[in-house]
C-alpha positions in Angstrom: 5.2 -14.9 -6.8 6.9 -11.5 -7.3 10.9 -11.7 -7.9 13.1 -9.4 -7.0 15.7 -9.2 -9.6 17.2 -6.0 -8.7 16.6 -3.8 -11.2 14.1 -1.5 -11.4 14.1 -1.2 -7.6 15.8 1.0 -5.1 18.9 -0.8 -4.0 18.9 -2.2 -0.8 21.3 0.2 0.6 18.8 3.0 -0.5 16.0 0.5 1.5 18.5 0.4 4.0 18.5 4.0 4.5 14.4 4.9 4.4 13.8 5.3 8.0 10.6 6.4 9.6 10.7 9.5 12.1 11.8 7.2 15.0 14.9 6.5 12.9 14.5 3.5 12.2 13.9 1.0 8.7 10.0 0.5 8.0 9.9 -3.2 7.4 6.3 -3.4 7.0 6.4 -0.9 3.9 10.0 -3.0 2.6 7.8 -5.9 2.6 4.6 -5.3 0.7 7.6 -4.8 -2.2 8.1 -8.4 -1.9 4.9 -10.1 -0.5 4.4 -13.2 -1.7 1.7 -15.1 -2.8 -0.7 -17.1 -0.2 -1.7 -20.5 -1.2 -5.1 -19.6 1.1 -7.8 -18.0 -0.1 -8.6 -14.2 0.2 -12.1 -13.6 1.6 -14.1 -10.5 0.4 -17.6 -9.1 1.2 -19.5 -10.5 4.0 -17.5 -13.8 4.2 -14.5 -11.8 5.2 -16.3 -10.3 8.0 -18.4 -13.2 9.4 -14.9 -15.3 9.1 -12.9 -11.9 10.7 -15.9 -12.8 13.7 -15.1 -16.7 13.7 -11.8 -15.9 13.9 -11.8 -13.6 16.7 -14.0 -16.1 18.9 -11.3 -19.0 18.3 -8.7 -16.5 20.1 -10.7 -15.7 22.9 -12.1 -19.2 23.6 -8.5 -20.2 24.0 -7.8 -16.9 26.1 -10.6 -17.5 28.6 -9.8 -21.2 29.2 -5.9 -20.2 29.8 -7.2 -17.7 32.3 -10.4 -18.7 33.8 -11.2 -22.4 33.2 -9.7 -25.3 31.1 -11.9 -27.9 30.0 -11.3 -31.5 30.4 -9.4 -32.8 27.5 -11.6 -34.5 25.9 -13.8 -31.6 25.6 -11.1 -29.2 25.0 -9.0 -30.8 22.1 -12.5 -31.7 19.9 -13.9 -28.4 20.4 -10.3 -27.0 19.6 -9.8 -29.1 16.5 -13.6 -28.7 15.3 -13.1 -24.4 15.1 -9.7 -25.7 13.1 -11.1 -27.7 10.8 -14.0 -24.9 10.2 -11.4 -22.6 9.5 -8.8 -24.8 7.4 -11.8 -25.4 4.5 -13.2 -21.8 4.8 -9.3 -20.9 4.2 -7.6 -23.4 2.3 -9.2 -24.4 -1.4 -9.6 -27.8 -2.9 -7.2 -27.1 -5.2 -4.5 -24.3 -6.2 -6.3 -23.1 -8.8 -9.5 -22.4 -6.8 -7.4 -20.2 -4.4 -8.2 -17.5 -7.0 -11.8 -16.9 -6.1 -12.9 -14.7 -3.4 -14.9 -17.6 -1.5 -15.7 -20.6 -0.3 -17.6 -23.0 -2.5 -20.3 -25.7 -1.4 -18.0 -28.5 -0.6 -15.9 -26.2 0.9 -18.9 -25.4 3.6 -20.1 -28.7 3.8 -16.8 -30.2 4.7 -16.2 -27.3 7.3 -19.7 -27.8 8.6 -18.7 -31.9 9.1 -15.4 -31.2 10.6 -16.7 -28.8 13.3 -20.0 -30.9 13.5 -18.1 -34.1 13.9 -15.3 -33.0 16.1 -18.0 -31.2 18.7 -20.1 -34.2 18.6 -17.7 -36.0 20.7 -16.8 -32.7 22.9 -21.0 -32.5 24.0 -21.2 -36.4 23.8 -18.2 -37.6 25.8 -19.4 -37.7 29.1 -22.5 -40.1 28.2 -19.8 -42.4 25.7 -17.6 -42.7 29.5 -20.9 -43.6 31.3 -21.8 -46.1 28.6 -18.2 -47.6 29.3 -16.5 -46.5 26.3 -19.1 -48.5 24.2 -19.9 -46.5 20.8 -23.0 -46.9 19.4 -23.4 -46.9 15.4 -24.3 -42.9 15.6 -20.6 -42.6 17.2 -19.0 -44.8 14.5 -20.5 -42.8 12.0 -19.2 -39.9 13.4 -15.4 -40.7 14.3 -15.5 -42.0 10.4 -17.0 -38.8 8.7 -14.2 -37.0 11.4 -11.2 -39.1 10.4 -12.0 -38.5 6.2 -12.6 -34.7 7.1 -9.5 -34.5 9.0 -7.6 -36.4 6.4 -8.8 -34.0 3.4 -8.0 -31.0 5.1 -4.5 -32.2 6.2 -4.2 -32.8 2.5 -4.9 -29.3 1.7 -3.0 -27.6 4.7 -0.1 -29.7 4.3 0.1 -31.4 1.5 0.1 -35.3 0.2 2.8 -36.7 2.2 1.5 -36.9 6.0 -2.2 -37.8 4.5 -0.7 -41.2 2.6 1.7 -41.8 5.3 -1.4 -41.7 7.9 -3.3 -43.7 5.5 -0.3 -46.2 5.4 -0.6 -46.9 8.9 -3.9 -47.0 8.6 -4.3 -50.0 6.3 -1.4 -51.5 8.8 -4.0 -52.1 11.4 -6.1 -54.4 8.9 -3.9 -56.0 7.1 -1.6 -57.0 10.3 -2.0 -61.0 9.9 -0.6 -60.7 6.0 2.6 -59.0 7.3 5.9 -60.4 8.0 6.4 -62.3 11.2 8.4 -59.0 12.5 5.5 -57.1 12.0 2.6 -59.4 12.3 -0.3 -58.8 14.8 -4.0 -60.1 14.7 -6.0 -57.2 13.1 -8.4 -55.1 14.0 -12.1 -54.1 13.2 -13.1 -50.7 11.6 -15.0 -50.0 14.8 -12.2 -50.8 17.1 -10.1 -48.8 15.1 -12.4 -46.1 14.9 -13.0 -46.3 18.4 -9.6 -46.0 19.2 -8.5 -42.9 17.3 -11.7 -41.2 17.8 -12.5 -41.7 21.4 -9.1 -42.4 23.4 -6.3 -40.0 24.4 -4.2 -42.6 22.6 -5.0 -41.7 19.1 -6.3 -38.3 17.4 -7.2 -36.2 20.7 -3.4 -37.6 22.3 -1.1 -35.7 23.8 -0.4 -33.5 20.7 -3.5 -31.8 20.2 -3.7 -31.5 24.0 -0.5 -29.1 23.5 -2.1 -27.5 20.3 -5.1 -26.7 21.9 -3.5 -25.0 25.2 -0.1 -24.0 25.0 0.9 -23.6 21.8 -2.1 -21.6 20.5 -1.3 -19.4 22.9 2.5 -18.6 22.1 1.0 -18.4 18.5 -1.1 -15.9 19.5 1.4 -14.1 21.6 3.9 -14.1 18.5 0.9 -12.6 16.1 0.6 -9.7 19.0 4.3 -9.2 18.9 3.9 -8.9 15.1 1.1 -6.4 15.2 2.9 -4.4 18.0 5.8 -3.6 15.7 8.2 -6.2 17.2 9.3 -7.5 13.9 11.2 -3.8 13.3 12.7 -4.2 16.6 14.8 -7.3 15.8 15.1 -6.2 12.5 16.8 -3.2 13.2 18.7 -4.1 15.9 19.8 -6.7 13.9 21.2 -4.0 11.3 22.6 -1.3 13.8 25.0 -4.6 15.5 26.0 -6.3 12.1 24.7 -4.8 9.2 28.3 -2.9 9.0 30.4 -6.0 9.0 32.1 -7.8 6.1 28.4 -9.8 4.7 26.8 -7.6 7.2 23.0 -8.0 5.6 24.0 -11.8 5.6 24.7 -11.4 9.8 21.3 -9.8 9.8 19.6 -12.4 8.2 21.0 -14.5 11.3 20.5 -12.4 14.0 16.8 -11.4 13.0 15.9 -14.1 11.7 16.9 -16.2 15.0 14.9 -13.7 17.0 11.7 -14.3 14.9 11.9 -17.8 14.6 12.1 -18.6 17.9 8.5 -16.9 18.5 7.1 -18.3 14.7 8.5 -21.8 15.4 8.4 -22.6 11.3 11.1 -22.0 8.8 9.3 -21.1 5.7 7.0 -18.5 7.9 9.7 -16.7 9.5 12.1 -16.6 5.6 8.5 -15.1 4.2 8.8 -12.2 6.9 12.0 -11.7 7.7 13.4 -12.6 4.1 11.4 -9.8 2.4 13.9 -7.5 3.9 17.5 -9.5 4.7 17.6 -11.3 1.1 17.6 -7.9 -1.5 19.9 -6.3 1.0 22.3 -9.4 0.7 21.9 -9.5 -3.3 23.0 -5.5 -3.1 26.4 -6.1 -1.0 27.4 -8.6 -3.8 25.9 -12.3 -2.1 24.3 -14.1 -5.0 20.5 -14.7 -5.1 21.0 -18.5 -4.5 23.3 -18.1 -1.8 21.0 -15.1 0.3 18.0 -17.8 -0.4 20.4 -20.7 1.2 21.8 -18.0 4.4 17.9 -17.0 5.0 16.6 -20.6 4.8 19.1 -21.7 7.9 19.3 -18.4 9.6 15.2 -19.4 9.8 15.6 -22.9 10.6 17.7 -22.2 13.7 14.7 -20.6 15.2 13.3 -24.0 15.5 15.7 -25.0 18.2 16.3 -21.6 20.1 14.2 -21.2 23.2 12.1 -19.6 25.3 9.5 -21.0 22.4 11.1 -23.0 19.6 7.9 -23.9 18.4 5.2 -26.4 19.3 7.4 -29.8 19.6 8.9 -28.0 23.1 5.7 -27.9 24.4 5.1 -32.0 23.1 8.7 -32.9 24.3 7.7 -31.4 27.8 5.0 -33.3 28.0 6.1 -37.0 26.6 9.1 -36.3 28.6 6.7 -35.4 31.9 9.1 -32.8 32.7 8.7 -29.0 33.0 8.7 -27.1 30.0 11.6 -24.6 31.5 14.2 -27.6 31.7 13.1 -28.7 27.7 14.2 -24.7 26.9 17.2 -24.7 29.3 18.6 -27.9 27.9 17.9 -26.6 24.0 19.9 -23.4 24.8 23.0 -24.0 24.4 23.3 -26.3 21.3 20.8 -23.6 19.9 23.6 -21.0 21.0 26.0 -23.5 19.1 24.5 -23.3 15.9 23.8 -20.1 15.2 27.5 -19.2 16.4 28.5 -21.3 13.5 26.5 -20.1 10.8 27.8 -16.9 12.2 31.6 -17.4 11.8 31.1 -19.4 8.4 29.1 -16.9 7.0 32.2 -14.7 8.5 34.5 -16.6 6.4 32.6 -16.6 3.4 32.6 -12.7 2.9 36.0 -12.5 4.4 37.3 -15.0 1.5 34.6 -13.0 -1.1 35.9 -9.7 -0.1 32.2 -8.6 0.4 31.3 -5.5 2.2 28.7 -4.3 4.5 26.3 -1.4 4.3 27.9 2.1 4.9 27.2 2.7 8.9 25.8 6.2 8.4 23.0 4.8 6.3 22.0 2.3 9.1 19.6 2.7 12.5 21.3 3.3 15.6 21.3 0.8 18.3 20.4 3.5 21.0 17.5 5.4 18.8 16.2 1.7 18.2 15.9 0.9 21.7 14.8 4.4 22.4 11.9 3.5 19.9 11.0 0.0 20.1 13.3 -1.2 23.5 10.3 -1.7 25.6 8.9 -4.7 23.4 11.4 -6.3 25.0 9.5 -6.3 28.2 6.9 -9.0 27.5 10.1 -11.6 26.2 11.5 -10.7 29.3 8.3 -10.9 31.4 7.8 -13.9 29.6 10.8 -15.7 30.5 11.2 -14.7 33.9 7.5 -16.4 34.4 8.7 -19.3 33.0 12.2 -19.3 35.0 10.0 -18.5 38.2 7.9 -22.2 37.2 4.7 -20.4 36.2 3.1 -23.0 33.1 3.5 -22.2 29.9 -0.2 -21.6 29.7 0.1 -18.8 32.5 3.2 -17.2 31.0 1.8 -17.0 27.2 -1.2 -15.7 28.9 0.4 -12.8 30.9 2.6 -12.0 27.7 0.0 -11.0 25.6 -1.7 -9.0 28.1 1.8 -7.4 28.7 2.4 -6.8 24.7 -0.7 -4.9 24.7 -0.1 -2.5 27.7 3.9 -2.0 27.1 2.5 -1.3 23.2 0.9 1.9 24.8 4.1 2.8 25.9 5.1 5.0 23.3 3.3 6.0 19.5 5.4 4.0 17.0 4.0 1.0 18.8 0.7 1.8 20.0 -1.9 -1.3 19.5 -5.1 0.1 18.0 -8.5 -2.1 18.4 -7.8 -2.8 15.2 -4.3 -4.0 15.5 -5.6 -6.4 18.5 -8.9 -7.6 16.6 -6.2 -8.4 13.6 -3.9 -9.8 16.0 -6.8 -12.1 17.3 -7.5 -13.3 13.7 -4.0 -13.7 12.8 -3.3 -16.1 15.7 -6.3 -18.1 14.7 -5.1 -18.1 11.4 -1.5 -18.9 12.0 -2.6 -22.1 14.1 -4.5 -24.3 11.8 -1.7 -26.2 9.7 0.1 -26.8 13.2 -2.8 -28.2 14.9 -3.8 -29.7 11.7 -1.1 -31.8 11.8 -0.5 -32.8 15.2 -4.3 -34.0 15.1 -3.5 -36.0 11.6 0.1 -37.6 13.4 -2.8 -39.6 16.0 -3.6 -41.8 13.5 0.3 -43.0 13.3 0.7 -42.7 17.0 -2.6 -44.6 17.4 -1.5 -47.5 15.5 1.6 -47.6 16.9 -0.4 -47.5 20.7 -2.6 -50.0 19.1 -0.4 -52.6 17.2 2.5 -52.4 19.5 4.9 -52.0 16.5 6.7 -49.3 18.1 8.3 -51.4 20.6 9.4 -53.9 17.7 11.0 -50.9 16.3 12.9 -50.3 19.0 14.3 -53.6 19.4 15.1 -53.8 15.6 17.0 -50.8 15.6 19.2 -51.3 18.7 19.8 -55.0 17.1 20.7 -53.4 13.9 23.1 -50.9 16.1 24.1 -54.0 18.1 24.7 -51.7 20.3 26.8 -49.5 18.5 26.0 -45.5 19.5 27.4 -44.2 17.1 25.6 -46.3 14.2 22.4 -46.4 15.9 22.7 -42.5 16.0 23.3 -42.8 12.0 20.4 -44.7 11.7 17.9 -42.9 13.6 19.3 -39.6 12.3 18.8 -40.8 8.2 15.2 -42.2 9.3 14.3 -39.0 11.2 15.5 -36.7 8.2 14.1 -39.3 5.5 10.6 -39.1 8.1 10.6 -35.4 8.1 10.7 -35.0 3.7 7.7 -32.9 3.1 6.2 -33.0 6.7 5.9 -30.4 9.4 8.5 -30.2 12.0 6.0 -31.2 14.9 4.7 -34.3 13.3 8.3 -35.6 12.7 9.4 -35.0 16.0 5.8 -36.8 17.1 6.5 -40.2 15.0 10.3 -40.3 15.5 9.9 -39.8 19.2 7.5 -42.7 19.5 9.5 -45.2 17.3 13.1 -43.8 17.2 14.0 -41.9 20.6 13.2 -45.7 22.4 15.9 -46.9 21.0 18.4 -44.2 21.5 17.2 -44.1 25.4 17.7 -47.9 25.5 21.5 -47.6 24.5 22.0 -45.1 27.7 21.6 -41.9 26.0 19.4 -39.4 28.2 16.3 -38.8 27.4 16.2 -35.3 26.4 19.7 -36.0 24.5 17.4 -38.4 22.5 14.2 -36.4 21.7 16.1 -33.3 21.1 18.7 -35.3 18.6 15.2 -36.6 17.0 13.7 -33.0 17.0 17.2 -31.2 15.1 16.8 -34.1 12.8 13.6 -33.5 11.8 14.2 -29.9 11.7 16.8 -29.7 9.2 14.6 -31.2 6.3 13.8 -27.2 6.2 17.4 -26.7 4.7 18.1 -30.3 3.3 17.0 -31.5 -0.8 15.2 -32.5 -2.3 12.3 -31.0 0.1 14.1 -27.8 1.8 10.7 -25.9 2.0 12.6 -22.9 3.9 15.2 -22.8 1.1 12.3 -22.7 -1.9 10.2 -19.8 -0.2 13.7 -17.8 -0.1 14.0 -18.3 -3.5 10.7 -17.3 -4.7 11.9 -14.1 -3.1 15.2 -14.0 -4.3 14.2 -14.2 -7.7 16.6 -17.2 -8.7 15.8 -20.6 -10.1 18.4 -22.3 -8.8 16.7 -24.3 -6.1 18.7 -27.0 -5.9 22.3 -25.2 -6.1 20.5 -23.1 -3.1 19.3 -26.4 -1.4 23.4 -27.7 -1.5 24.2 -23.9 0.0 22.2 -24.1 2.7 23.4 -27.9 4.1 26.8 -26.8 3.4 25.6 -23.6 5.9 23.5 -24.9 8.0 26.3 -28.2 8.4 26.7 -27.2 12.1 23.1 -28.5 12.3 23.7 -31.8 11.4 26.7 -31.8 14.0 25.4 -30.4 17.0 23.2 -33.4 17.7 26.0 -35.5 18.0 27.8 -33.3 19.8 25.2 -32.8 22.4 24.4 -37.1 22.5 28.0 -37.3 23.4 28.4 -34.5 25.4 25.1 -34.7 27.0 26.5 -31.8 29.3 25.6 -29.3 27.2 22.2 -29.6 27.6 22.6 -28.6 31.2 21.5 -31.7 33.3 20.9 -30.9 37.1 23.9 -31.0 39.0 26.3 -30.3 36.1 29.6 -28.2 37.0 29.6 -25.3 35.8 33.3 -25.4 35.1 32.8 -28.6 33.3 29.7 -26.6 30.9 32.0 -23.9 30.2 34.7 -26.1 29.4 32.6 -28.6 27.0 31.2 -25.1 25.1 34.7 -24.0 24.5 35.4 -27.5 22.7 32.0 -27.3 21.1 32.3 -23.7 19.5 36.2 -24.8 18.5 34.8 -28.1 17.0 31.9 -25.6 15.0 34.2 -23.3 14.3 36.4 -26.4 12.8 33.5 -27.3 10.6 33.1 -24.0 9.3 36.8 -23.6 8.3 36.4 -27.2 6.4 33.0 -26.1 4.9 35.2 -22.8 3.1 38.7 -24.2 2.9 39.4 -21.2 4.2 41.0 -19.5 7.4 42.7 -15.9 7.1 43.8 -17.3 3.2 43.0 -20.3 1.5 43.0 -23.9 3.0 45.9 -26.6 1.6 44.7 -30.4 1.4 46.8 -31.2 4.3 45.4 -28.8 6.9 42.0 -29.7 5.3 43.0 -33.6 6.7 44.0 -32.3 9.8 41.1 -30.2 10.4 38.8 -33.3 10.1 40.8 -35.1 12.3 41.0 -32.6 15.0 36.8 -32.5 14.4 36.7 -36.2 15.0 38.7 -35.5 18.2 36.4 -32.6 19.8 33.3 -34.7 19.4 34.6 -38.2 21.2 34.7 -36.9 24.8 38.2 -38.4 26.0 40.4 -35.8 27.7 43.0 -37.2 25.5 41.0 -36.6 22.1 40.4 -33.1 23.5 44.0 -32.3 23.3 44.5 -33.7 20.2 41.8 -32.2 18.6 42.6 -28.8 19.7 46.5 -28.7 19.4 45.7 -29.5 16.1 43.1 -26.5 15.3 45.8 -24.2 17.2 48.4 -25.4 14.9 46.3 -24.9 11.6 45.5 -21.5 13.1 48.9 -20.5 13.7 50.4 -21.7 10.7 47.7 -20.0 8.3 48.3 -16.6 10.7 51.9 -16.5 9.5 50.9 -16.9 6.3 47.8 -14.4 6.2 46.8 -11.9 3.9 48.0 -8.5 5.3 45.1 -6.8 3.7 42.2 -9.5 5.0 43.8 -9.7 8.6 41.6 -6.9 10.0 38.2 -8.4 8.4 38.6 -11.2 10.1 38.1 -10.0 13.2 35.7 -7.7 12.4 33.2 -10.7 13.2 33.0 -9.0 17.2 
């Protein structure tokens, strides 16, 4: 992994200032200075080609059944997850070590060849099992077993350890049911039955979440790898620049504004600090932020794009359809907390170079807002196109669909953009690419959402924990938001939100919240395991770029940044206005924002001591307070909370720093 140290380099102000013809920064040629290693496996030779052909096929299967004709599921999702699996042992070694060579060994084919094999077995077969009754004959055992070890190896390798032995956990669960506890207890199962069950029902493996893999969210993936390929990346990079980058921690501001954009098309943290980081982070280090803390402002700017719509991932698409609602209301509802969020990380990184006395970049040496539009403003289109197709309740499917086609003809639009046929055959393969560790592990979750189908043990869950709560909100809330964040420790985002929305969100429902309050409380609390030790994937991959050891002082940086995360979802279970319910007032959403972003903005203030000069203990007390205040939703505690914040405002204004006053409101 390459470090950026930042000697021996042009500055980032220099980087800043290397624009193409068009005017504006070249990110692509910023970020082969600080590319960083792949854990997958480079193909050269003839296996690069024939894989460059595989991949290309996956794209375009998925694009002709969007816009021509989508299989039943069960032949969809196992023809789906078979050109995954193919792909995840042709791409991902056995071990690090192997990642070295060029390709794939024997057990590396062999494995891919028994994960496609097995997987379209049951796509070609299905029809005659349903005739038969659902009755598997030993041939079908065999298969569903040689599927569930391949699928489990090559979740190991995509993802890790964690979900593999966690699956396997459950697993064992099924058979060992009549030693358990009385709580937990059941009759046990057979291998076949079991093997039956996650291998030939919608209620194990080919569930709901590898539906949504296979349809919409390969789709979005592939729409975000056109966006990529089209040049969309400099867009929101620069734009980003040209609005903040000349503001006190301007490249920090930067680092949230593009990194927000990006990460609501990439949906992951660590993908979207690998892109956008390359460029945001050295620029930070330059204006005087220090490598720990750039890694840490990165890490949540990136983790943010998680929860902001129109895409926000592949759990919108699973919430939508656990929820049964439309996937427009699951986007409309995650708006504003989204909103909420990243205006927090805004002001405190505000406050942070206010109190530092750090600088921005010198305005002359940045793009302009109207030559980047002038450039690159018709990328735009397809995010508008596809959100107005969305708005208009087209499906997901029909909007992703239209998108691409749209990137591609508004791409033509002027040279800097122009898609070649080699930027759309390498857009085709990167989508492929980019989708195997999600649908990886939505297809390894079935085996935990199978046994809890199976054993019933979700609904003893539920009861447990609203016992446990007895019926307290607010420590049921504490409890489901430490099991969803304990959950989430080395797992992808969509398989937390997958397990705790089956066991946890129940519970939450029971006790009167709504249930997108609940699910989208689960979701932000599975999220934030990006930003939150001793995991914090998002923070370690800005590190590595960073060039700083210092993980763990980074992980601490980025909670203590990122702490509106871990507020908002109380904020919107107890204010369940903000995520825009039908028939809500809109005098009454306007109002509850107000108290949200002063309640943020409260949390920000604690998180620096700090608020035009430094912070004494007592307004520190009262700040908490007046937090405590904004998030109970009493008209009374409203008032409270915010005389209180005007009061510490007011008092520190007096008091201010003559020579700071003006920086502080350089934040607009």
């Amino acid at each position: 992994m390459k470090k950026y140290d930042g000697s021996n380099e042009e500055s980032s102000q220099d980087i800043a200032s290397q624009e193409s013809a068009e005017g504006l920064v070249d990110i692509g040629e910023i970020s082969k200075k600080y590319k960083i290693e792949s854990s997958t496996r480079s193909l050269k030779g003839w296996w690069a080609g024939g894989i460059l052909v595989f991949c290309v096929a996956v794209s375009l299967f998925h694009l002709y059944t969007a816009g021509y004709k989508l299989l039943p599921a069960m032949q969809q999702r196992p023809l789906h997850i078979g050109m995954i699996l193919f792909l995840a042992f042709i791409f991902y070694p056995m071990t690090k070590k192997a990642s070295k060579k060029f390709r794939p060994g024997i057990a590396d084919v062999v494995l891919a060849l028994a994960g496609i094999i097995s997987a379209w077995y049951l796509a070609f077969n299905y029809t005659q099992i349903a005739l038969r009754g659902g009755w598997s004959t030993p041939q079908d055992t065999i298969m569903g077993i040689i599927f569930c070890l391949v699928l489990l190896e090559a979740t190991r390798r995509v993802i890790g350890w964690a979900l593999p032995i966690l699956s396997a956990i459950f697993l064992v669960y099924l058979f060992v049911g009549p030693m358990m506890p009385d709580l937990l207890s059941h009759g046990g199962f057979s291998y076949q039955r079991v093997v039956d069950h996650m291998y030939f029902s919608t209620e194990g493996i080919f569930g709901v979440a590898v539906g949504v893999a296979a349809t919409y969210v390969f789709l979005f993936i592939l729409f975000g790898a056109f966006l990529s390929k089209s040049g969309t990346t400099e867009l929101f990079t620069n734009l980003a620049l040209a609005v903040a980058g000349h503001k006190p921690g301007g490249p920090a501001k930067v680092g949230v504004i593009a990194s927000g954009l990006m990460g609501t098309i990439q949906g992951s943290s660590a993908a979207n600090v690998a892109s956008t980081g390359m460029f945001t982070i050295p620029l930070m280090k330059h204006v005087g932020f220090k490598p720990h803390f750039a890694a840490a402002v990165e890490a949540v700017a990136s983790c943010g794009g998680q929860f902001l719509p129109p895409v926000m991932g592949a759990s919108a698409f699973i919430m939508a359809e656990y929820l049964g609602v439309s996937y427009f209301y699951v986007a409309l509802g995650a708006l504003v907390p989204a909103l909420i969020y990243y205006a927090a990380v805004y002001i405190q990184l505000h406050l942070h170079a206010v109190k530092l006395g750090l600088n921005g970049v010198n305005k002359n040496r940045l793009p302009n807002t109207i030559g980047v539009l002038k450039s690159h403003g018709h990328m735009l289109i397809p995010l508008v196109m596809l959100i107005g197709l969305l708005v208009l309740n087209f499906t997901p499917l029909f909007a992703a669909l239209m998108s691409i086609f749209a990137v591609v003809i508004c791409s033509m639009f002027r040279k800097a953009t122009r898609m070649s046929v080699k930027d759309i055959v390498e857009a085709l393969e990167m989508g492929a690419k980019s989708a195997i560790g999600i649908s990886i592990a939505c297809a390894v979750v079935g085996f935990i959402i199978g046994t809890v189908s199976l054993s019933g043990v979700g609904m003893v869950i539920t009861n447990q924990l609203v016992q446990i709560g007895e019926n307290n909100l607010l420590l049921t809330l504490s409890i489901a938001a430490i099991s969803s964040l304990v959950l989430s420790f080395g797992l992808p985002t969509p398989s937390v939100y997958i397990v705790t929305a089956t066991m946890i969100a129940p519970a939450l429902v029971k006790l009167g919240v709504p249930p997108l309050a609940a699910h989208l409380f689960c979701y932000y609390w599975g999220g934030i395991s990006a930003i939150t030790p001793p995991v914090a994937l998002a923070v370690y991959v800005g590190c590595g770029i960073a060039g700083t050891e210092k993980m763990v002082k980074a992980g601490f940086t980025a909670m203590k940044l990122g702490i509106a995360a871990y507020l908002v979802p109380f904020l919107f279970v107890y204010r369940p206005i903000l995520i825009v319910e039908k028939g809500v007032s809109w005098v009454d959403l306007v109002y509850t924002i107000f108290l949200a972003v002063a309640a943020v903005v409260i949390m920000a203030v604690i998180s620096e001591k700090f608020l035009f000069k430094g912070l004494s203990w007592f307004k520190f007390i009262l700040l908490c307070i007046a937090l405590i205040c904004l998030i109970h939703p009493l008209f009374i505690t409203d008032l409270i909370g915010f005389t209180v914040l005007l009061f510490v405002f007011i008092s520190q204004w007096l008091k201010r720093d003559q020579l700071q006053i003006g920086k502080m409101f350089e934040a607009v």
